[in-house]
C-alpha positions, 0 to 999 in steps of 0.5 A, a space after each residue: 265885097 270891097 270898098 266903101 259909100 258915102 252915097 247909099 245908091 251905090 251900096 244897093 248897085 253894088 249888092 246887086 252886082 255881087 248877087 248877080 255875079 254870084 248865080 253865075 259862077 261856079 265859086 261864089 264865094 271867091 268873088 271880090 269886088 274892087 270899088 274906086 270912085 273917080 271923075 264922078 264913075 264908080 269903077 267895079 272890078 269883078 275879081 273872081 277865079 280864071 274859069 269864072 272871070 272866062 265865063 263873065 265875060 262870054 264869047 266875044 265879050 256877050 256876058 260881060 255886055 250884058 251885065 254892064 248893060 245891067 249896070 248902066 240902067 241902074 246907074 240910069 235910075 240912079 243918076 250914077 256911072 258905073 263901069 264894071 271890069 273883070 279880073 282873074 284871081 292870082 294862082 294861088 292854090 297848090 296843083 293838088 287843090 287843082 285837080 280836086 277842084 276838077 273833080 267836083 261837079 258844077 253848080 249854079 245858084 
């Protein structure tokens, strides 16, 4: 996780956030997430791998919905905005890490 608080209320968001996310990928431990403070919104970018951000956001968008609803009612309890987005990784890893990737099996948390 990335960034820094000065309000604790955010760092409780944001561990919530990253646990989240974490149950439901495939690689929780590439997970990033980006925090920038403007306007008074606390922006949370889900960086994470191409499969995982597909994943996140869902056919047409119903995941990613869920998990900014998610945020919205914290950020509700907490007198806070939170919006959340998602990036892919870069590619990075050579073609062979790839195709080992494959081969393994999907977990979940």
């Amino acid at each position: 996780m990335a960034g820094s608080f000065d309000d604790p209320r955010d760092a409780k968001a944001l561990a919530l956030l990253h646990d989240v996310i974490a149950c439901l990928v495939n690689k929780p431990e590439r997970i990033t997430i980006e925090v920038k403070i403007r306007d008074g919104k606390v922006y949370l970018g889900v960086v994470a791998e191409s499969k995982d951000v597909a994943f996140l956001i869902g056919k047409q968008g119903r995941m990613a919905d869920a998990i900014r609803e998610l945020m919205k009612a914290i950020g509700k309890q907490s007198r806070r905005t939170y919006v959340v987005y998602f990036e892919p990784l870069a590619l990075s890893e050579s073609p062979s890490e790839l195709s080992n990737d494959l081969a393994k099996p999907d977990t979940f948390c």
